[in-house]
ROLUM-223174 format. One record per residue (C-alpha): x, y, z; residue number from 1. Coordinates in pm, 1 decimal. Each point is the difference from the previous one (the first is absolute). Layout:
residues N
        X        Y        Z pos
        X        Y        Z NUM
...
end
This chain:
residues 351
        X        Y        Z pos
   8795.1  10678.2   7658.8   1
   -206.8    -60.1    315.4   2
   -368.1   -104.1     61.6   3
   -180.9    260.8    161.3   4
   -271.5   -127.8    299.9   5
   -271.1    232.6   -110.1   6
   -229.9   -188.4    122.9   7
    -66.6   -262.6    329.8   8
     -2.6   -260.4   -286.2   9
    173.1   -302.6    212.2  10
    171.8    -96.8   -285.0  11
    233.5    323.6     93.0  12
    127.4   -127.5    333.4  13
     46.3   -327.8   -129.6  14
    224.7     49.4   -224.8  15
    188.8    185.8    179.3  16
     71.8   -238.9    313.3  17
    132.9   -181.6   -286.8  18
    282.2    245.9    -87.6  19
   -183.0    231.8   -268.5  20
     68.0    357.3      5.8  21
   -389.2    139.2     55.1  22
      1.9    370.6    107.0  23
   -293.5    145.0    227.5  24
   -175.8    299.6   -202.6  25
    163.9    275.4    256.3  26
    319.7   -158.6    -70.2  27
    -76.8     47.6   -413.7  28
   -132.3    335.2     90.0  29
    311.2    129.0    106.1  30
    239.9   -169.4   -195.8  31
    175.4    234.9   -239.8  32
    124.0   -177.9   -345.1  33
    247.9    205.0   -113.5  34
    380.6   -124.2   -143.2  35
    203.1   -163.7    261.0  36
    385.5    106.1     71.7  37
    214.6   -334.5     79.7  38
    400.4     55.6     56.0  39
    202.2   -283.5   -105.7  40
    397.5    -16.9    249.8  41
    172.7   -183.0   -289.0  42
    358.1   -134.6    210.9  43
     55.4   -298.1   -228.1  44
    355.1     12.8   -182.3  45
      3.0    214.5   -312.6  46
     98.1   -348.4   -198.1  47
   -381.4     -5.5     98.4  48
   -147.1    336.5     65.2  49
   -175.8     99.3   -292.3  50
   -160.7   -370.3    -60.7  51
   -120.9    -15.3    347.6  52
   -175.8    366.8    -83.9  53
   -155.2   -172.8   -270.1  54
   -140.3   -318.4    218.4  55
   -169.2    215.2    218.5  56
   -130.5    271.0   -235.7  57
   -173.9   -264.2   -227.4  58
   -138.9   -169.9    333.9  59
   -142.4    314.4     83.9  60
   -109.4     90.7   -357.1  61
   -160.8   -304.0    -97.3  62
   -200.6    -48.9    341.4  63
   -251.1    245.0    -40.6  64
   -114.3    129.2   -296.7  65
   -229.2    307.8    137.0  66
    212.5    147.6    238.0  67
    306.0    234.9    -41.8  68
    307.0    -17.2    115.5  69
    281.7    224.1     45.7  70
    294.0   -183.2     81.5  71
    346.4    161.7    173.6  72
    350.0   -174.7    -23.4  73
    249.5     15.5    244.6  74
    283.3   -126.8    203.0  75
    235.2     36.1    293.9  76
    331.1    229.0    -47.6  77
    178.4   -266.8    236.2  78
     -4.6   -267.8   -283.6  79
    308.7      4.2   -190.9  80
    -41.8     68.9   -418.8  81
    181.7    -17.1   -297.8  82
      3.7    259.7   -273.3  83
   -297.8   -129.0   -219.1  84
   -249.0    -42.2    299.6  85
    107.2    327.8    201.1  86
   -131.1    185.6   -377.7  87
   -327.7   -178.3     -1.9  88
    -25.7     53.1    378.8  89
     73.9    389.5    -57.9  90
   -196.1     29.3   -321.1  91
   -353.7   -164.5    129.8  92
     24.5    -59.0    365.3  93
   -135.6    191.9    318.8  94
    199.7     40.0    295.8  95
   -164.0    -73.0    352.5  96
    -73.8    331.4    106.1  97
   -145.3     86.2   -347.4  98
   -241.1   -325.2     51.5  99
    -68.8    104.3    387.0 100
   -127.5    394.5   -126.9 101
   -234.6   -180.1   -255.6 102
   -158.3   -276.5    212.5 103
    -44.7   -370.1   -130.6 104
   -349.3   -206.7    -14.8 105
    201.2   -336.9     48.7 106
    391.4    -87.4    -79.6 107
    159.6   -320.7   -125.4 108
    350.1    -87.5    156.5 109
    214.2   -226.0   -212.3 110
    194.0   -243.3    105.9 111
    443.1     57.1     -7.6 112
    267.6   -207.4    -35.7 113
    132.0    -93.2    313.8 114
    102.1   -321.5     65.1 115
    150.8     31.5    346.7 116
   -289.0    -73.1    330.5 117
     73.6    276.7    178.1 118
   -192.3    303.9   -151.1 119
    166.1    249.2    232.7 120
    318.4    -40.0   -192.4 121
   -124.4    128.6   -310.1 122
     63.5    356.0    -91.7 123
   -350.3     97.5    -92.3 124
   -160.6   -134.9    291.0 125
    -27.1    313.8    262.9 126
   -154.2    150.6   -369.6 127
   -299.9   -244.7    -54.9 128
    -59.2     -4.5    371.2 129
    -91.6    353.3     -0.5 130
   -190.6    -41.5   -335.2 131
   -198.2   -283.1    156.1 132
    -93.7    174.7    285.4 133
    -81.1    350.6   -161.4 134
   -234.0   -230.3   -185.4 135
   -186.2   -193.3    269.0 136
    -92.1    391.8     93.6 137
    -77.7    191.6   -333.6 138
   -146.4   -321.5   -283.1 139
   -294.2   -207.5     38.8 140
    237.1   -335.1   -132.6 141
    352.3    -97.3      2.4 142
     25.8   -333.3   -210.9 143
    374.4   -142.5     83.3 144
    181.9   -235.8   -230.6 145
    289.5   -270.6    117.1 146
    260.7    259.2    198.8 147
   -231.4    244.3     50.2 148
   -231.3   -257.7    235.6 149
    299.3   -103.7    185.2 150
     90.2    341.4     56.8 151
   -333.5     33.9    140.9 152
    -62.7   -345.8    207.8 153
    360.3    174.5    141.7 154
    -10.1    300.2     97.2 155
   -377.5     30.8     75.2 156
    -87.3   -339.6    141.9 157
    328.1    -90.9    134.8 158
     45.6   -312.3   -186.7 159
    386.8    -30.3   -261.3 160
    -39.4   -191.9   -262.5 161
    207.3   -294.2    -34.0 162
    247.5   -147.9   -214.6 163
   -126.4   -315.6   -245.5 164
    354.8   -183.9    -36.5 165
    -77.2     13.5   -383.3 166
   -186.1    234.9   -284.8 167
   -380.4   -110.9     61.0 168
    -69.8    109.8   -409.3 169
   -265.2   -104.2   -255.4 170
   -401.9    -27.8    -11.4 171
   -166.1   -201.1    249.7 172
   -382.8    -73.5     54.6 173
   -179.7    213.0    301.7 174
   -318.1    -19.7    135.6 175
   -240.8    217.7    160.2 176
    -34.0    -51.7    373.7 177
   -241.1    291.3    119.9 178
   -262.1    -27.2   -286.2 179
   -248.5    337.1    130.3 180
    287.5    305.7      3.8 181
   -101.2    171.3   -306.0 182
    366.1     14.7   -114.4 183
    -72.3   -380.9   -152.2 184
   -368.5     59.0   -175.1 185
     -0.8   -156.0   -306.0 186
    360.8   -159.7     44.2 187
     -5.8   -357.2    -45.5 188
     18.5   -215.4    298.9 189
    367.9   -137.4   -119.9 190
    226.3    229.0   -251.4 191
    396.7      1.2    -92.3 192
    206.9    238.3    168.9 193
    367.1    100.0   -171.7 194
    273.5      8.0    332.1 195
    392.2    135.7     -0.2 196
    150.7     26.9    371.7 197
    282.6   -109.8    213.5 198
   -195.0     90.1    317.0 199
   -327.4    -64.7    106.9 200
   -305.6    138.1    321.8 201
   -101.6   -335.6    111.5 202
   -400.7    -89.6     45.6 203
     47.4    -13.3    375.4 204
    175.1    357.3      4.6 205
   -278.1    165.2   -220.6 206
   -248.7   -200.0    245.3 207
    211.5    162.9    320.9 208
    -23.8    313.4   -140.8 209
   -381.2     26.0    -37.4 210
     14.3     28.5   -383.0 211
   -290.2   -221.1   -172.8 212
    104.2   -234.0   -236.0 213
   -201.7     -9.3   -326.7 214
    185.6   -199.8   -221.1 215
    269.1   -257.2     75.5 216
    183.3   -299.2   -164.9 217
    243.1   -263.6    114.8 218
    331.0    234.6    -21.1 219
   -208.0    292.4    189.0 220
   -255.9    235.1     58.1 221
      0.5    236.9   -314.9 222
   -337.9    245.8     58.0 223
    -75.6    150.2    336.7 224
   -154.2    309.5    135.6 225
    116.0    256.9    324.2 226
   -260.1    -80.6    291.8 227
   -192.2    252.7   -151.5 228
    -85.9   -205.0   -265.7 229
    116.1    298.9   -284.1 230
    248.2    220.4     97.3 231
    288.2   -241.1    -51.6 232
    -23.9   -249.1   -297.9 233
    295.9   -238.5    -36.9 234
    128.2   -224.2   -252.8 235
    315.7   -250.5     62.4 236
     -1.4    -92.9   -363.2 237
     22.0    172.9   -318.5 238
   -368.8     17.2   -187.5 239
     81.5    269.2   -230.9 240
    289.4   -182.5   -167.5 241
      3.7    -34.7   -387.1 242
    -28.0   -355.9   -176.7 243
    387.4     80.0    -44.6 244
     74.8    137.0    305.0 245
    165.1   -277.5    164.7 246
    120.2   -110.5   -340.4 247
    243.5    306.3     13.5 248
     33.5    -15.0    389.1 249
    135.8   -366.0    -85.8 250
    287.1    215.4   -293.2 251
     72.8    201.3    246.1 252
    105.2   -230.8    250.7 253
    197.9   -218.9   -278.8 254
    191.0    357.4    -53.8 255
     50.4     50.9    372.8 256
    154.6   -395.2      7.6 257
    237.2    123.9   -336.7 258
    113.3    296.1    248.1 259
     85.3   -217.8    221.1 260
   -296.6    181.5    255.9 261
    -70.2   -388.5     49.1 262
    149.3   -296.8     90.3 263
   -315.2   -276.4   -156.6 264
   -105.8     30.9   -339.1 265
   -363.2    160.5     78.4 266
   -285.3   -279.5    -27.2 267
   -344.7     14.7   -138.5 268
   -233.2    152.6    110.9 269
   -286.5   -250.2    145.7 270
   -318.6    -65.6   -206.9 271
     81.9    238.8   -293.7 272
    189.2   -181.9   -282.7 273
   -103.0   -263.5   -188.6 274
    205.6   -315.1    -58.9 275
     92.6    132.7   -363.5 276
    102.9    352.2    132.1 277
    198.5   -150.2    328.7 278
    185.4   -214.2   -301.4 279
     77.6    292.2   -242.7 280
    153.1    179.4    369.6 281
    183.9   -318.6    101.6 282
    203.0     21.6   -386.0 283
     27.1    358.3     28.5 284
    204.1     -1.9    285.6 285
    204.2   -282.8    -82.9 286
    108.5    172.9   -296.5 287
     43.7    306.0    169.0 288
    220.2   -141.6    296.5 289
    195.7   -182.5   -277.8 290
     63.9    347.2   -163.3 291
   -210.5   -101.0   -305.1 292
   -234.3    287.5     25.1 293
    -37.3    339.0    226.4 294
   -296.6    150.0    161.1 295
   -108.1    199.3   -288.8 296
   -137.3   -339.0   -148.0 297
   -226.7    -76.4    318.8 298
   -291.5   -133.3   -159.6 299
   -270.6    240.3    111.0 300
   -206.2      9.3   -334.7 301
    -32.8   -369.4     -5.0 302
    -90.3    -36.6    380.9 303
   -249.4    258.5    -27.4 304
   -234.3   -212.6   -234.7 305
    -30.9   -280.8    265.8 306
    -97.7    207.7    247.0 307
   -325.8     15.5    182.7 308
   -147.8    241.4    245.1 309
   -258.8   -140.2    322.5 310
     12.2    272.1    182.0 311
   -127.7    382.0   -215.4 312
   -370.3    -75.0     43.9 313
     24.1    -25.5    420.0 314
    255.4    270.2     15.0 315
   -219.5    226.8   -234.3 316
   -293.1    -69.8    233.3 317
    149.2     31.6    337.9 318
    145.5    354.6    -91.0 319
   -379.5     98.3   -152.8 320
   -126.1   -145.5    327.1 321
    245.4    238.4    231.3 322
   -118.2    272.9   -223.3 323
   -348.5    -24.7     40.2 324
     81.6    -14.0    356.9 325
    210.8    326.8     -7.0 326
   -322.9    188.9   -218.8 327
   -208.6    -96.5    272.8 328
    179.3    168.5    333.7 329
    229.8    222.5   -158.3 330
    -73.5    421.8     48.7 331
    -91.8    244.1   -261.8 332
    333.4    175.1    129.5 333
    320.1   -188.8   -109.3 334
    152.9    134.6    317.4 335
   -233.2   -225.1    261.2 336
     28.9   -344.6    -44.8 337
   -403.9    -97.5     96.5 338
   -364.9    169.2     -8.7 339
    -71.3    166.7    299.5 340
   -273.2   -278.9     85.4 341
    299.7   -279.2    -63.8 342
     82.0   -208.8    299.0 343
    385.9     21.3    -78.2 344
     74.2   -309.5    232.8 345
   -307.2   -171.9   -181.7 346
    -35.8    168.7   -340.8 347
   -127.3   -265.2   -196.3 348
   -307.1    -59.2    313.1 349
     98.1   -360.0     25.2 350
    131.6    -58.7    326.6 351
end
């Protein structure tokens, strides 16, 4: 929770030209702690939907342990589902228009799969570009995953997304390039980051676009913020993944290969497997191409124990740290996005 300046201590203003979140004492007056409403757009495949609920509930559950939050599946009609997921979907799941009468604090996009570059093509698209920009009006923060940033760098900045020539996949070290936005307090100065794309914004076209890199790495930018500095959060890569998340991305791209979906065996992902686990893989699927075993004898169990995870503790504190900033500018009234004294092209007060 934030410091509160109750005082012309200089300590105060110190520490927060550094990047700490230090409220003024009219600011604390009028803040009103109360439980915050955050909608989740879940448009991953079903193969994944209900995991990817849980990656981004426990985020938000485990990154604040004082405030409340009421959280609100739902997805896009245009997205094409099979009998299992269309139940779940009917069963727990808002529709739009039910989530537009109730009003949202902040909303999470997910990422999709779509592995073609040209968003426009995809049948949900005219869907999450009315989402997105109902949401720029009516919630204080929209944080975008993978697709969901392209979608925006697209249609809002003018700048496609373009194609890799192969799956950029696995976890890959990032560090923290804009050390004061109060989206990286407490986040250490170099952290893991999981990735899984085909397609990628570039650091120049973020840069053309006015959006401020926070945290980069050597295959991209992966945290930015709208001009604003709040409005807009994006990720490129995939913090809320499991340990096994790209464990069972990796089956279900061997099963995709068996159904012929691809022409290469799939590869590793990069800087996830150990030696021992890359070996027990390698004789899996020589025995499986050789007919010796089927997929049902994947060797998830065993995998699993190797497996490490460099990347929960930033992800857990980068979501508390977007929070914190949505408790601070947010409106008593889930309807307006910002209090009335809230700059809304400045609501954080740092430009």
């Amino acid at each position: 929770m934030p410091l509160i300046a109750h005082s012309d201590l200089p300590s105060f203003k110190r520490l927060q030209k550094e990047g700490e979140t230090v409220l003024s004492k009219h600011r604390a007056d009028h803040q009103v702690i109360r439980e915050l409403h955050i909608g989740l757009l879940n448009m991953m495949p079903d193969a994944a939907l209900e995991a990817t609920e849980r990656q981004f509930f426990r985020l938000i559950g485990r990154s604040n342990q004082i405030a409340q939050f009421y959280l609100h599946p739902f997805t896009l009609s245009s997205i094409k589902r099979g009998k299992k997921a269309r139940s779940h979907i009917e069963q727990h799941y808002l529709d739009f228009n039910e989530i537009k009468a109730q009003g949202l604090d902040a909303l999470i996009i997910t990422g999709a799969h779509v592995e073609e570059a040209d968003l426009e093509k995809a049948p949900f698209y005219e869907q999450l570009k009315e989402v997105l920009t109902w949401a720029y009006d009516n919630v204080t923060s929209t944080l975008c995953s993978c697709l969901a940033t392209h979608a925006v760098l697209e249609f809002r900045y003018g700048q496609k997304r373009q194609a890799m020539g192969e799956k950029c996949w696995g976890v890959f070290p990032h560090q923290v390039r804009n050390k004061t936005h109060p989206l990286v307090n407490g986040v250490n100065t170099q952290f893991d980051v999981p990735h899984s794309r085909y397609n990628e914004i570039s650091k120049v076209q973020f840069e053309q676009a006015g959006v401020q890199i926070l945290v980069d790495s050597k295959i991209g930018a992966h945290l930015c913020v709208s001009e604003d500095l709040l409005r807009i959060v994006f990720f490129q890569g995939h913090p809320e993944y499991d340990t096994v998340s790209l464990l069972k991305e990796y089956k279900r791209e061997v099963i995709a290969y068996l159904e012929k979906k691809f022409v290469n065996y799939p590869p590793f992902p990069d800087n996830y497997l150990c030696a021992q686990s890359k070996a027990i893989l390698d004789e899996f699927q020589v025995k499986l191409l050789a007919g010796n075993l089927e997929i049902k004898d994947f060797p998830e169990t065993l995998i699993r124990q190797t497996l490490g995870n460099t990347w929960r503790d930033a992800s857990r504190q980068v979501i508390n740290n977007w929070i914190g900033c949505v408790y601070q500018v947010t409106h008593e009234e889930i309807g307006k996005p910002f209090m009335d004294s809230v700059d809304p092209n400045d609501p954080l007060g740092l430009k």
